[in-house]
C-alpha positions as CSV (number, residue, x, y, z in Angstrom):
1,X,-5.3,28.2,1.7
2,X,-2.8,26.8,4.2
3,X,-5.6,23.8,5.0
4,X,-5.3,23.0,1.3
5,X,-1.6,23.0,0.9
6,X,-1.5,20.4,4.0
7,X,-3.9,18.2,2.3
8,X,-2.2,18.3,-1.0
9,X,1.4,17.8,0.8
10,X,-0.6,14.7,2.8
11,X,-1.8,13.3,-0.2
12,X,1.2,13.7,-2.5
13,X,3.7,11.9,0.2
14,X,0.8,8.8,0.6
15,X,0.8,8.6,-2.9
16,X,4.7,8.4,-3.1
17,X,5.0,6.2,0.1
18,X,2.7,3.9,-1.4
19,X,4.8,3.7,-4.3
20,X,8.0,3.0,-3.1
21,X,6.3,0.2,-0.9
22,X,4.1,-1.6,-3.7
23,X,7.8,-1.4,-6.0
24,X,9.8,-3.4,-2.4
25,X,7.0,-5.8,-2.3
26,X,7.0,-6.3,-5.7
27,X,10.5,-7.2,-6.2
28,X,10.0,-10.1,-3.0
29,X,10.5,-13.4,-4.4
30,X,7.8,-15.9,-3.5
31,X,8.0,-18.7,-1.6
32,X,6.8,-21.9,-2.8
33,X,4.0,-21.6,0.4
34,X,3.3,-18.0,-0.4
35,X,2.1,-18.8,-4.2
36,X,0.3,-21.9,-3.1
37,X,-1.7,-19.0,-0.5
38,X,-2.4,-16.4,-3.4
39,X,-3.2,-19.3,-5.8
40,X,-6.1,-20.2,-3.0
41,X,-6.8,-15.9,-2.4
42,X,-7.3,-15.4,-6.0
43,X,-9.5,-18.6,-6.3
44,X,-11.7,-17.6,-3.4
45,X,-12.8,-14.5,-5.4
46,X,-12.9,-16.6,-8.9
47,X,-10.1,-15.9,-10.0
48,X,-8.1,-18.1,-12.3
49,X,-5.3,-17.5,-14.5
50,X,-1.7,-16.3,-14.1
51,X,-2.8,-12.5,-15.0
52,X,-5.5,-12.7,-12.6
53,X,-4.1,-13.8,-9.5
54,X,-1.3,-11.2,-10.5
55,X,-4.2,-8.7,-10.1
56,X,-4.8,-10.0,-6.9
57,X,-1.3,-9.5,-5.6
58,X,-1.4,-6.1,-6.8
59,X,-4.5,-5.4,-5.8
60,X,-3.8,-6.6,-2.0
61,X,-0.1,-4.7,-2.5
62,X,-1.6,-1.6,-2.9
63,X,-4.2,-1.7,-0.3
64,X,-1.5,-2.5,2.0
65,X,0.5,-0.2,0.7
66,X,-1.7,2.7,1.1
67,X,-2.4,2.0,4.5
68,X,0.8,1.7,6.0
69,X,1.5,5.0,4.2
70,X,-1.5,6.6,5.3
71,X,-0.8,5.4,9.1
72,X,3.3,7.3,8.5
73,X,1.5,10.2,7.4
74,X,-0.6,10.6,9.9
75,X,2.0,9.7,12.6
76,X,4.0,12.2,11.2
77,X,1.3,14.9,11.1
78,X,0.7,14.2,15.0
79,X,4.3,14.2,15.7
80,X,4.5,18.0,14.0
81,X,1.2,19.5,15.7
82,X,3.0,18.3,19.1
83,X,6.1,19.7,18.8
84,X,3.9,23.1,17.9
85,X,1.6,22.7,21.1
């Protein structure tokens, strides 16, 4: 029961971690380079359109996203079995 209460804990703080990061990115204004990049992304996987390359942004947001709050997670998680050791 405890093993399942960690991994819901884990999972519910990615989850909001990851949210709060894709809604910072999110709110970044481009740059006239940056666009020109995810204009040439998007295109690279066929993607053409304003709403697609959109997806691509938030596709690549969220992946990012997700990672870097995996990575706090699991620093933290270290961090807390050390100081019990």
């Amino acid at each position: 029961m405890k093993r399942i209460t960690r991994i819901t804990v884990n999972i519910v703080s990615v989850i909001a971690i990851a949210l709060g990061v894709v809604r910072i990115l999110g709110g970044i204004p481009f740059a006239p380079w940056a666009t020109d990049l995810l204009i040439r992304l998007a295109a690279g996987f066929g993607m053409y359109g304003d709403e697609q390359v959109e997806d691509v942004y938030v596709i690549a947001s969220l992946l990012i996203a997700v990672a870097f709050a995996s990575a706090l997670v699991w620093a933290a998680n270290r961090l807390v079995a050390r100081r019990r050791s």
